[in-house]
C-alpha positions in Angstrom: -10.5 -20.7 1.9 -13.0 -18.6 0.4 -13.5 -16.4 2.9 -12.6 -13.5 1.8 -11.7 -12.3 6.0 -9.7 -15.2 7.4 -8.7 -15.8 10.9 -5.0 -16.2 11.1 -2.8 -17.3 14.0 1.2 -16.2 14.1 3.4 -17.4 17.1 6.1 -15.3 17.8 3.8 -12.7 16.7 4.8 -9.5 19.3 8.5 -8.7 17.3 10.5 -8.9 14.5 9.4 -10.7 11.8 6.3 -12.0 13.4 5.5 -8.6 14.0 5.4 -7.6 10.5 3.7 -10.6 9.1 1.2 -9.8 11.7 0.7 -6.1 10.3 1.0 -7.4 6.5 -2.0 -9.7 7.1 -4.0 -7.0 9.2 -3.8 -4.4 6.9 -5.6 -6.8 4.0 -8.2 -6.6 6.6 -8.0 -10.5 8.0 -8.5 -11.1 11.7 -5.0 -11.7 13.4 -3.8 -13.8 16.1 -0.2 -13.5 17.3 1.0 -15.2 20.4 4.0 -14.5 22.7 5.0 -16.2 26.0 3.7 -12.4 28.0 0.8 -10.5 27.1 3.5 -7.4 28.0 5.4 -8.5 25.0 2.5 -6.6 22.9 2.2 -3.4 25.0 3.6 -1.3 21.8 1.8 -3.2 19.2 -0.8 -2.3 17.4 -4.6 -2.7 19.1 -6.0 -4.6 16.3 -3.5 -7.4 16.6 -5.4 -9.7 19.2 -2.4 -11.1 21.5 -2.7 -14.5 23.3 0.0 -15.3 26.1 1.2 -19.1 25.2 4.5 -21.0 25.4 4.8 -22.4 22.3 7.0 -25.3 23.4 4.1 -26.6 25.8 1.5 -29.1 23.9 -1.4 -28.3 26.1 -1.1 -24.4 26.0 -0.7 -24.4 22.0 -3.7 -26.9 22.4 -5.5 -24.2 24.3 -4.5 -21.3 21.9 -6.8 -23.1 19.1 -9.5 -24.3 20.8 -9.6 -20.0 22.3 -9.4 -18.9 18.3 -12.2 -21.7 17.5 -14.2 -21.2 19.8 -14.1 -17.1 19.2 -14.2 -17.2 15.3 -15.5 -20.6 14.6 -12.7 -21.4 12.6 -8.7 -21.1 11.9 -8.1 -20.3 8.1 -4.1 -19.6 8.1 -1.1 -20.8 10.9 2.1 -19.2 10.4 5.3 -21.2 12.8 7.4 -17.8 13.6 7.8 -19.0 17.1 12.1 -19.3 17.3 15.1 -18.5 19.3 18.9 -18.8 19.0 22.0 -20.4 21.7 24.8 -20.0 19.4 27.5 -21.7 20.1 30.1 -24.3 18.8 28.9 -28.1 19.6 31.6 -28.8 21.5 31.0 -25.8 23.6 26.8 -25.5 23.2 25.0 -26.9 26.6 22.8 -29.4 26.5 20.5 -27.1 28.0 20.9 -24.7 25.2 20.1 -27.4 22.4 16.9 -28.5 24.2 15.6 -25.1 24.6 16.0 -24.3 20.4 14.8 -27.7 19.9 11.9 -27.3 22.1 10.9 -23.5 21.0 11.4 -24.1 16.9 10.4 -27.2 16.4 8.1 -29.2 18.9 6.2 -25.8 19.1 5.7 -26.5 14.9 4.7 -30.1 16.1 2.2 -28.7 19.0 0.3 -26.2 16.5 0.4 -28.3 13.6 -1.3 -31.1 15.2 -4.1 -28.6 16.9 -4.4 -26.2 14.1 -3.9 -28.8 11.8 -7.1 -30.7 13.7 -9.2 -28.0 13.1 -8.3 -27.2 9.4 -8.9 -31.1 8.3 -12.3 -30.6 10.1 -13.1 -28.0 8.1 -11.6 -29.1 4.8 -9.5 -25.7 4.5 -6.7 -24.3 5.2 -2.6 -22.9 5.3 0.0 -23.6 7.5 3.1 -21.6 7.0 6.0 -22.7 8.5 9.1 -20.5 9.0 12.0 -22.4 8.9 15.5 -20.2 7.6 18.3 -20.9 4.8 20.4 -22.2 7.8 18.6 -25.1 7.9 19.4 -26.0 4.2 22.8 -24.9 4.0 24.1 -25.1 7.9 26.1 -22.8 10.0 29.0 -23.4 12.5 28.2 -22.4 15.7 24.2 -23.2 15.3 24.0 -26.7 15.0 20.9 -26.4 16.9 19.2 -23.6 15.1 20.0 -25.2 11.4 18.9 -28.9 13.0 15.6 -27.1 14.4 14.9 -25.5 11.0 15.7 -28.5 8.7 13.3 -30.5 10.8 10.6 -28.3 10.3 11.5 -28.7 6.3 11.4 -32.5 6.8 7.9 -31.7 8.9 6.6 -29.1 6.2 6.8 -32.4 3.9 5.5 -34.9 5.5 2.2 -33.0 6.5 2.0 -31.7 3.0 1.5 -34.8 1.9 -0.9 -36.3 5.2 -3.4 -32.8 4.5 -3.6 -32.0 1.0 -6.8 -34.6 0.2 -8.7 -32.0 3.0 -7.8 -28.8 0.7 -5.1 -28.4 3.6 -1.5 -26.9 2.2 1.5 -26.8 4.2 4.6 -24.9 2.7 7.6 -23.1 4.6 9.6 -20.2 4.0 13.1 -19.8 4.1 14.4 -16.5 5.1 18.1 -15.7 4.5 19.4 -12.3 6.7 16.7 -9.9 7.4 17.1 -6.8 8.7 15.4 -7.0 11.6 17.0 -5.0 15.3 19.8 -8.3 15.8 21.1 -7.5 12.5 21.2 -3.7 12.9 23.5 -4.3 16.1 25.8 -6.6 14.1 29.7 -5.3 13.8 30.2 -3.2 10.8 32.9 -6.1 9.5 30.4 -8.6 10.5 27.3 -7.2 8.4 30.0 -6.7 5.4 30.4 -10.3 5.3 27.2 -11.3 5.4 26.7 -8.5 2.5 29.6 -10.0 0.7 27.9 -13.0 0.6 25.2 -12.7 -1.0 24.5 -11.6 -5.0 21.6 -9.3 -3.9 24.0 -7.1 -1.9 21.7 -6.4 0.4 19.5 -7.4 3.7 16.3 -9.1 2.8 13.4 -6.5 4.4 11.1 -8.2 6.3 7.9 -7.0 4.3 9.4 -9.2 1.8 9.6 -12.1 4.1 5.3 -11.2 4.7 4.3 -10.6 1.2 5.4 -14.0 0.2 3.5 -15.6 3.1 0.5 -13.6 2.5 0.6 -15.2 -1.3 1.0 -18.8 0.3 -1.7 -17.9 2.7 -4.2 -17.0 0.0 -6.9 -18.8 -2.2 -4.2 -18.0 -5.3 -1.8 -20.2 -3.7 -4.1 -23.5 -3.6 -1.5 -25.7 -5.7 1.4 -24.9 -4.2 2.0 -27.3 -1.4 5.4 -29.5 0.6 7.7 -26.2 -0.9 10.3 -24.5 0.5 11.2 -20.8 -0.8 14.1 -19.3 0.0 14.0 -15.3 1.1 17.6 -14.8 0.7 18.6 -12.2 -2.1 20.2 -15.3 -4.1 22.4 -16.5 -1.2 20.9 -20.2 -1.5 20.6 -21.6 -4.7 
């Protein structure tokens, strides 16, 4: 982890939070991956950001995505999990359908590039893996029993692989965001966004530059020592 460039990978990389992780990381001058399931998904994002179409669900695609990044830079330094959707809905009403697909995008896509990036990194004897998992998945949250299930298993994941890659200077730590403002919170009803800003002790929406900074830190050589942790984003909401 020395290098003072690194070659980073973010799924979900074309929106949101993703997006801006991406940017963070590019503007300290490192060399940034950032999949989405359509190369269209990054018409209005920035040049620099080098897109790769993958479905981060499907083993052999994410196995593909590395071995394109390896075989282009000759090494994977940092992987960042962003990849995630939502099917809200209470269990008795949810689909299976819908539980499978959050399942499947969340956390077997954390599964698919852990393993490959993961590969790689032991090779190597370096490397970060960032995993973003979300305060729902500690606390829960009626009406995504999904979602939270999906983000505490990447917690229980983030764990476990700490402890399997740290003899091969290999961290693995996740990041907990609480509510981001991000374009789904900015369409949220004015009583609904209240509540959420009642909530929490912060008063306010996390920004999601706050959300990149602290993966930037995880991602660096500073951050050697810190490994299995979960940090929670979330203005004081979790605690």
């Amino acid at each position: 982890m020395n290098n003072p460039t690194k070659i980073i990978l973010i799924t979900g990389g074309s929106r949101g939070i993703g997006l801006t992780i991406a940017e963070f990381f590019l503007n300290q001058g490192h060399t940034v991956y950032a999949t989405s399931r359509s190369l269209e998904d990054f018409q209005d994002v920035n040049p620099a950001i080098k897109p790769i179409a993958s479905d981060a669900s499907d083993y052999a695609s994410c196995e593909e995505t590395v071995k394109h990044i390896v075989a282009e830079e000759g090494r994977l330094d940092v992987l960042v999990n962003n990849a995630g959707i939502t099917r809200d809905n209470l269990i008795m009403r949810m689909k299976e359908e819908d539980w499978d697909a959050v399942i499947n995008v969340n956390l077997k896509s954390a599964y698919n590039l852990c393993k490959h990036a993961g590969y790689q990194m032991v090779r190597q004897k370096s490397g970060r893996i960032i995993n973003i998992s979300s305060i729902v998945g500690r606390m829960g949250q009626a009406g995504q029993a999904n979602y939270a299930a999906s983000k505490a298993g990447m917690i229980g994941l983030t764990k476990s692989l700490a402890a399997e890659f740290a003899a091969r200077n290999v961290t693995v730590n996740a990041v907990a965001p609480g509510f981001i403002e991000t374009k789904m919170t900015e369409v949220l009803p004015e009583d609904v966004r209240q509540k959420y800003l009642d909530a929490i002790p912060a008063r306010r929406l996390g920004q999601p530059e706050e959300v990149a900074s602290l993966i930037s830190f995880l991602a660096s050589d500073s951050a050697g020592y810190i490994n299995g942790q979960v940090i929670n984003v979330c203005g004081g909401l979790h605690r």
